[in-house]
N, C-alpha and C positions, 0 to 999 in steps of 0.2 A: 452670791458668794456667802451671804451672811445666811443665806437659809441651809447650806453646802454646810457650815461650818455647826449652826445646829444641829441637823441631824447625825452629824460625827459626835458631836458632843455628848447627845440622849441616848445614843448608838455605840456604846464605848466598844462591846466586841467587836465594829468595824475595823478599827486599830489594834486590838489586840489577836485575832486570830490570824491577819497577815503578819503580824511580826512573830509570831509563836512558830507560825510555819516555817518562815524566812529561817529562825535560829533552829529550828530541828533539821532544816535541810542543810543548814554549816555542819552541825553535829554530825551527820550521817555522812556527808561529804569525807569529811577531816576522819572518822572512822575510818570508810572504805580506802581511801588512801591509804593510810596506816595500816591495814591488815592485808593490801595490795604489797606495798612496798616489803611488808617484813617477811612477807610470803607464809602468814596464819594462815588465811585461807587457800583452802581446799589442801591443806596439807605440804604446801611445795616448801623446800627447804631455802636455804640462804647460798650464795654462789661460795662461800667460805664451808660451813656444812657439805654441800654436795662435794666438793670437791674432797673432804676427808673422808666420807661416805667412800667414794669408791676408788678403787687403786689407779694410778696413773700410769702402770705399765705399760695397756693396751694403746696409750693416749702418747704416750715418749714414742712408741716402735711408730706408729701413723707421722708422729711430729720429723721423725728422724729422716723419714723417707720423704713427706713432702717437701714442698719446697716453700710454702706458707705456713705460715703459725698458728693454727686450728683457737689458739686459745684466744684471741682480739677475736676473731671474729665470732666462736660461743657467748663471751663475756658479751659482746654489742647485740648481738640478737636475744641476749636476756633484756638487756636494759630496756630494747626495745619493745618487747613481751611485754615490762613491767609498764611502760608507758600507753600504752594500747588496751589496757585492760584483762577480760579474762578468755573474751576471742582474741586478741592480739597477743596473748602470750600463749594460746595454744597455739598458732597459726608460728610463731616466731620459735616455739618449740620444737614442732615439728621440723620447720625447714634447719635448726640446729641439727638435730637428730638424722636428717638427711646428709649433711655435708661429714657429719663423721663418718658414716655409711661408705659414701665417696671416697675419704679416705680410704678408710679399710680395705675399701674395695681397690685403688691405686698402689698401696702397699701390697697386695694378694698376688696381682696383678707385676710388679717388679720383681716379687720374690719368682712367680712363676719364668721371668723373661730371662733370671738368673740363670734359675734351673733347665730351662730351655738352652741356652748357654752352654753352660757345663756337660749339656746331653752331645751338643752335636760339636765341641770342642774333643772329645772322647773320640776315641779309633773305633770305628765298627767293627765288630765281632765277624762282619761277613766278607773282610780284606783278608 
């Protein structure tokens, strides 16, 4: 032990190069969090930002017609994006971007079944 505790002694970079590391990798940590979280990087905006960014009109007429509220579950697969990284927040982007799709596509789909409706509620031209 006493020879252990020598050679750390005569050897001071033994101790100092592990804890230099130790605190650069808190540093870099606590960064990439921070520019994870605030959404710096790679340019992604804030769910307050995005959401004045683009109009809500497409997003009321989808809301109106379904029967779930698209916006719980966008807001939860950010969080979850932000939590998983920068594969996890593509991966949680994407299947967002799918269920508004869904939408759109359900509301398409109702308007059509209207108009279907209204087509064969009409008197045929050929009575």
């Amino acid at each position: 032990m006493k020879d252990f505790l020598r050679l750390v002694l005569q050897n001071a970079w033994l101790l100092v190069v592990p804890a230099v590391g130790f605190v650069l990798s808190l540093v870099v940590l606590r960064t990439k969090r921070r520019y994870v979280k605030e959404g710096v990087l790679f340019r992604r905006l804030s769910t307050a930002e995005r959401a004045n960014r683009h109009p809500k009109s497409t997003e009321e007429e989808m809301n109106a017609d379904s029967h779930i509220d698209l916006e719980i579950a966008l807001r939860k697969f950010h969080e979850l994006g932000l939590e998983d990284g920068d594969l996890g927040y593509a991966y949680w982007h994407e299947v967002g971007q799918l269920l508004k799709r869904a939408a759109g596509m359900q509301s398409r789909i109702d308007e059509l079944r209207k108009k279907l409706e209204q087509c064969r509620a009409r008197p045929s031209k050929a009575d």
